[in-house]
Every structure is written in C-alpha cells, then in structure tokens.
N, C-alpha and C positions, 0 to 999 in steps of 0.2 A: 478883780474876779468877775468873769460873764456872767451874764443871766444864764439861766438853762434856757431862754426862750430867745438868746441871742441869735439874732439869723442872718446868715453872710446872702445878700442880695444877689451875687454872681450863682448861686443858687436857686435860690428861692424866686426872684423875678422870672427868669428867661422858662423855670418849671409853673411860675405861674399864665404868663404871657401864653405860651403854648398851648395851657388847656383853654383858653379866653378863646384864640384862634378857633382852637379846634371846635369849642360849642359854636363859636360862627360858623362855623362849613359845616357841623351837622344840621344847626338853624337853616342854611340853606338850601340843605337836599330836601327838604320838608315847605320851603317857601313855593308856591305861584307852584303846586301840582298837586293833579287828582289822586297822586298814591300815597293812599291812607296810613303805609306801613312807615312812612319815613316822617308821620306827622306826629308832634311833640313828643321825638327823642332827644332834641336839644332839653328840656327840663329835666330827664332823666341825667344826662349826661349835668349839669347845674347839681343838681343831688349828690352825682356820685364824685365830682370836685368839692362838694362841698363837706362829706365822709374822709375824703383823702386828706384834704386839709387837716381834718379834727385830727387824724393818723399820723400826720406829718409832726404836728407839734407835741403827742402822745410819743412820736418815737424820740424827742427832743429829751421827753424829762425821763423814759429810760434808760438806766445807768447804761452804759455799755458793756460793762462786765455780766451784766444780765446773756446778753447775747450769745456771749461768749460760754457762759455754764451751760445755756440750754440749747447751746449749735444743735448736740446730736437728736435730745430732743423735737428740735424744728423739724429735722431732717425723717426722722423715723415722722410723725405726724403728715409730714408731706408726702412719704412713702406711702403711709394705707389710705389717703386720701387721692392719691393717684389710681391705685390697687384697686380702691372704692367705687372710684367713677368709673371703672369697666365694668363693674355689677350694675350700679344700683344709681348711675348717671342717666341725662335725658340725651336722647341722639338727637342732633343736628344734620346739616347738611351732610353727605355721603355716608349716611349713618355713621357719622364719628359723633363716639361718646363721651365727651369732656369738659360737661356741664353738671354740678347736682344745682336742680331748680329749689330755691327756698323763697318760696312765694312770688313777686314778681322780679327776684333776682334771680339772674344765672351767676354761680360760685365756679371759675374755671381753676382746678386746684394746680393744674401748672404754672401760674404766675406766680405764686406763693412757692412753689418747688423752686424755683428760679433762686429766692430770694434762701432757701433754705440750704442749699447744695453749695453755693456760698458762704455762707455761716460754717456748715461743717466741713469743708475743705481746709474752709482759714483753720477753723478750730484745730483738724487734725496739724497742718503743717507750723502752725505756729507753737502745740506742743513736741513735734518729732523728737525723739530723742537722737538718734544716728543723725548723722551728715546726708543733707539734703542737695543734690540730688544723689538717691541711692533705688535699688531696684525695688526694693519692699516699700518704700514709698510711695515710690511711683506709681505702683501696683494695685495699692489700698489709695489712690485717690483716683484711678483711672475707674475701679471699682463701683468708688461712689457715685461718679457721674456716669456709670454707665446702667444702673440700677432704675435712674429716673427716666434716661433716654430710651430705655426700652420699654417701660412704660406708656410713655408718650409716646414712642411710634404704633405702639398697638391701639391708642383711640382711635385712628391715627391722626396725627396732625406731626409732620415732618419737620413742619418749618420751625414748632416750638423745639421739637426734639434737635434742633441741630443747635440751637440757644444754650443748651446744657453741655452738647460739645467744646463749643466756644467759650463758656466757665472753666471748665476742667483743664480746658488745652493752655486758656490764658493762666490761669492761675499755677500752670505747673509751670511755665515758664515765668509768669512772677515771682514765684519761690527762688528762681534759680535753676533750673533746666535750661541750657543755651539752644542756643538756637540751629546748628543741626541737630541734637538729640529730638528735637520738637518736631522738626523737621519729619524723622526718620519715622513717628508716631502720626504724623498726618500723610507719610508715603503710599501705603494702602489705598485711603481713599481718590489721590491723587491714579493709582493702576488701576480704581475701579474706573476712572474718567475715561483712560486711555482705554481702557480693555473692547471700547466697542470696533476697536480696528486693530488689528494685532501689528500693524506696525507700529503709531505710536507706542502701543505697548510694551512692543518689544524693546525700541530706542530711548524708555522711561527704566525700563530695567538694567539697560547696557548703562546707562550716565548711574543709575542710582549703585551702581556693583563700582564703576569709577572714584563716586563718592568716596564711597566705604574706604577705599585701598587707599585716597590721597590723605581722608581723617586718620588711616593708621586704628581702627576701629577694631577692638577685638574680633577675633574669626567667628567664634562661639557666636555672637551678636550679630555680626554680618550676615551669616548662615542664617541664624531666624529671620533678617530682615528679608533677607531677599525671599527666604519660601513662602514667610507672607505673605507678601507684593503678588508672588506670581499667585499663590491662591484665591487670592481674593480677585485678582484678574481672569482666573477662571472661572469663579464661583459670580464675576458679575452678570453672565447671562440668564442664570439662575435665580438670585437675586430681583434682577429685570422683571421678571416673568411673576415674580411676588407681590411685587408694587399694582395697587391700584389704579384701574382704568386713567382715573383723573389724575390721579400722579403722573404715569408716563405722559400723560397731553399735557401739564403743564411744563416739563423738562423739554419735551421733542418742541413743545409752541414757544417757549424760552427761543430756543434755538434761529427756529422760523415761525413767528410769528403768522407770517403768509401761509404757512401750511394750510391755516382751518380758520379762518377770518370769522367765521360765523360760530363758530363753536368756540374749544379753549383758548383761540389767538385773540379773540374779538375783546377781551379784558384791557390786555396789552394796546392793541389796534384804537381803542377810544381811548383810553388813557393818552397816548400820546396825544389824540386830534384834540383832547381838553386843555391838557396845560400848552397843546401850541396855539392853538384859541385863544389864550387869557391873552396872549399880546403883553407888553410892557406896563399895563396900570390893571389889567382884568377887566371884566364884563358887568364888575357888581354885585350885589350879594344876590342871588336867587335869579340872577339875569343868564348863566350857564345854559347854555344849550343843552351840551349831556349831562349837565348835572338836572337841569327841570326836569326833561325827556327821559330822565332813568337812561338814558343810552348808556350810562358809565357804571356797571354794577359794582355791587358791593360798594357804593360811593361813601357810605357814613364808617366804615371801617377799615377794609386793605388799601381803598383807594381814595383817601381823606383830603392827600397833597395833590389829587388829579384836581377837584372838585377846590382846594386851595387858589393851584395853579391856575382853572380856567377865571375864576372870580374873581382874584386880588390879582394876576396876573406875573409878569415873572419878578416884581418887587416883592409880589408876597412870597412867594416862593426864595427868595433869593430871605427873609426875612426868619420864616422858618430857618432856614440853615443855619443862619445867624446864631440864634438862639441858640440851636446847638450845641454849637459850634464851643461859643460862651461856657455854656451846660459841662459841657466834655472838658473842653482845658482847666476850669475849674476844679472840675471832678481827677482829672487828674493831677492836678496838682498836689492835693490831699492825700492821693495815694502814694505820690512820690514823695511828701514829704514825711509820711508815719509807714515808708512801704515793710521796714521790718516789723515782723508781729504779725499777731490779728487783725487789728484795725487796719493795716497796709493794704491789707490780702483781701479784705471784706469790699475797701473802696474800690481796690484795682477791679473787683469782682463783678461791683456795681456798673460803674463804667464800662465795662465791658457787654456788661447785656442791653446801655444804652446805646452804644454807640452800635453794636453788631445790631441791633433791630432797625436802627434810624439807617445806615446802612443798607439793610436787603430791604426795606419798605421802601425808601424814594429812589433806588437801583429797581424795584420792579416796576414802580409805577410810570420809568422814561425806558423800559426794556434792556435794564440793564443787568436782572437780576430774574430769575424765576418766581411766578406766581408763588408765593410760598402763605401767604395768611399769617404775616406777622402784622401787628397793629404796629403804627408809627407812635412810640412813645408821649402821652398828655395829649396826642391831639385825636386821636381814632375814637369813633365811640364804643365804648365797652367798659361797666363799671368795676368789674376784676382788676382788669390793667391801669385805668387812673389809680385805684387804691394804688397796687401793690409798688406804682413808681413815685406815689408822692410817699409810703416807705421808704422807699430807697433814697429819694432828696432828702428826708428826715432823719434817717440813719447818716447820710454823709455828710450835713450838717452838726449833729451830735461830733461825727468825729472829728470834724474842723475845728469845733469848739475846745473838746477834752482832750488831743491827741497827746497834751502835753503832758496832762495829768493823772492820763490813763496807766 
C-alpha cells in the first residue's frame, strides 16, 4: 500500500526544478539595477512556492472522490468569482479587471477557473448517461466552457480566455469526439483567420463544403456548418472593430513585428535580441543587458524565458524544455493510463493547460506566437499561477497513486 505522501519524481522534480529557475530569473531582473519595482520580488515569488508546496501535498491527502462530488460546486464558486472581479476587482494594466487585492496579494480568480471547468466537464462526462459523443452532450459541455470564456474576455484578458477553449475542445475530443467532428467545431474560428481577405476565405469554404460531401456528413449538419463559417466570416470585420486598441497591435505586430518597433513590436523585437544574446552558456545571472536595462518589459512575467535565455543561454533554455518536456509525457501518461472516467478526463485536462500555456509563452517570446500574457507555467512571477499549477502537480499525483483504487 502507498503513502498518501508518496510522490512520483517525474513529477514533482522537473515542477520543482522550474520554479528554482524561475525565482533565479526573477532574482535577476532585480540584480545590478536602479528599478526599484523589480527589487525583492524573487522572496515573494520563495513565498508563493513555498504556499504551493503546502497545496501540493494538501491536495495529495484529498481523496479524489472529494473532487469529483464537489466538481459542480468548484465550477459555480469559480463562476461568481469571475462574475465578481468585473464589479468589485482592482484594474490593471489597460484597465483590465482580474485581480481581487487581499492585502498584499493579488487573487487572479481565472487560474482557479481553469482548474474548475475541468473538474466539471470530467464530472459531467464521466457521468453521461446517453452515448457519448451525442448532440446534447456536446451542447452542455460547449456551454460550460463557454460561460467562463466570456467572462474572461470581458476583464479582458484573451489569452486566458482562449486556455478554457483549449479544455473544452481537448476534453471533448478526450471523451471521444474524433477528429473531424473537432475539426468542424474549430472551423469558424479558422473562417474568422481567412475572413480578412475574401479569397482565402472563400477557398477555406469551397475545401470545408468538399469535406462535408467526402465525410458523407449529414445534410442537416452540413448546412449549419457551412452558414456558420460564412457568418462568422462576415461578422469578423465587426468583431475586429470590438477588439481593443492593444489587442489588434498585438495580432497585426504578431504578424510584422517591423510594423511598430517602438511601440507593440518592440516586446517581440528585444525578446528576440535577449535569448540571441545569451549565446551558448548565457551572460550570467544579473549580467543581461535587456534584462539589467529593463530593455525587455514585462521581463519577471510574459517574458521570464527571454531573461532565461539571455543569462543561462541556450543550454538553459534548451533545459527549461526539458523539464517540460519530462512534465508533459509524464502527465500524459497518467491520463492515458486511467483515460476512462474522471480521473482520465481531469489529467487529460490538466495537461492540457500545461502544455497549451508552455506552448504560446516560449512561441511568443522567439515570435512565434502572439503577445498573449500567458505566464510560462512554475517559472513566471505570479503568486495565483504557482499555486494553482502546484494544484494541478498535486492532483496528478494523487491520481498516479489511486487510479487503481479509485
């Protein structure tokens, strides 16, 4: 029989390794410079590892079946906590509101949505009654995750809101939705891409009307599909024109970079001159040129791996991944091995919001991906986010342990 405090190391090292890192690379935005704002947030960041911890082995000795009674519970709490911070939350940068201040912490109740919308998804599909996949299912889990997404886009913060996408999407095709029906559910978004030039647009609808006839795809179904696609290919100029200043500049500077070097591109633009800086061994801890010089903003949070990159150079960089790497296949493995049930659906769940953040953080920070303000999982400073993913190590460990006896 295991401990409850038995802990599988392909876990728990490369989750603890990471955050070590990362208090290094907030230590050093704060070394050898006069800007007082980046000075001891490495001890906060020691604090909020050292909370997550205690959470981590907290979520070891609860049962799992706890989780599982009080999924929907989580989920409605996450809801008026979302709900909440549009009233009675402190604004941030671009007046987005997705902070309640409780003394000198900031509570970002998104990262705890993350963790909840997961719980209730598994919950609902692990007890379905009907055959899975069916349209009423579908329905009520597209539902769920689109409840907290619209939420979060209205603090706004886009980049989290697309994180609940990526639960929903992954988890319905966990369940069992193959892979054109998945397909056909993220076609929309793919005609909003095209829609800014009506020929691709048009050439994205001729192949997706293709699709349909070769799948043999109900007519009924087709027909929705396609008047979707084109309306939301309509409705994207409109849409466009809703989006916040700094959203379209960080899509159009995604794009070209060069557009605005001084403005929205200039993130991108030193991001890259840092990690190609760091050379093969790095510069040293606090020896970074745009990490001393502030040249590289946001450096203690979206851009955590630039400020990695210039200082440990591209072994550290290459080391981060690693971990990962380790992180992930492990994490997956867990899920393919209990993937039927809850517990399957919870780890697939998990995994998935590690991998999609780890993902669009070190894709924006070499211009691979759009400025989005996703933190790089255990290494970014922010004490919401270390909690709510050494949860998540905690929870996936519990179920490596019990899955058998679950």
């Amino acid at each position: 029989m295991k401990s409850i405090f038995s802990i599988d190391p392909l876990i728990f090292v490369p989750a603890l390794l990471l955050s070590v890192i990362g208090i290094i690379g907030i230590y050093s935005t704060g070394f050898n410079t006069e800007i007082a704002f980046y000075k001891g947030m490495y001890v906060k960041q020691i604090y909020w590892l050292i909370m997550g911890l205690i959470l981590f082995f907290t979520m070891m000795v609860i049962p799992l079946r706890f989780h599982e009674i009080f999924a929907y519970i989580y989920y409605l709490i996450a809801i008026i906590m979302l709900a909440g911070v549009l009233w009675f939350g402190t604004a941030g940068g671009a007046k987005a509101m997705r902070w309640f201040s409780i003394g000198v912490f900031n509570l970002q109740p998104a990262e705890f949505a993350k963790i909840a919308l997961v719980f209730a998804i598994a919950r609902f599909l692990a007890h379905y009654k009907g055959k899975f996949p069916s349209t009423p299912g579908v329905i009520v889990v597209l539902a769920l995750g689109l409840i907290p997404f619209g939420l979060v886009v209205k603090q706004p913060d886009l980049g989290t809101a697309l994180v609940f996408g990526v639960i929903t999407m992954f988890l319905l095709y966990w369940a069992g939705l193959n892979s054109f029906h998945l397909f056909l559910f993220i076609s929309p978004t793919i005609s909003m891409i095209a829609a800014f030039n009506p020929i691709p647009l048009a050439i994205f609808i001729f192949l997706l009307v293709v699709s349909l006839l070769i799948a043999r795809t109900d007519l009924k179904v087709s027909v929705g599909v396609i008047i979707i696609n084109i309306l939301f290919g309509i409705l994207t100029p409109v849409l466009w024109n809703k989006l916040h200043d700094y959203q379209k500049l960080r899509i159009l500077t995604f794009l070209d970079p060069g557009r605005d070097p001084r403005g929205a591109g200039y993130q991108i633009i030193q991001s890259k001159i840092a990690i190609g800086a760091g050379g093969l061994f790095g510069k040293g801890i606090g020896m970074g040129t745009q990490t001393k010089l502030a040249y590289l903003p946001t450096q203690h949070t979206d851009f955590i791996f630039s400020v990695i990159g210039e200082e440990f150079g591209f072994l550290g960089a290459v080391i981060i991944i690693l971990l990962f790497t380790i992180l992930l296949i492990r994490g997956i493995t867990i899920a393919a091995k209990t993937r039927k049930g809850f517990l399957g659906l919870v780890a697939g769940g998990f995994v998935a919001i590690i991998a999609f953040q780890v993902l669009v953080n070190i894709g924006m920070t070499v211009g691979l991906m759009p400025v989005t303000g996703l933190p790089l999982p255990f290494v970014s400073y922010g004490g919401t986010s270390m909690i709510a993913f050494w949860v998540i190590v905690g929870i996936l460990t519990a179920i490596n342990r019990d899955w058998r006896s679950y």
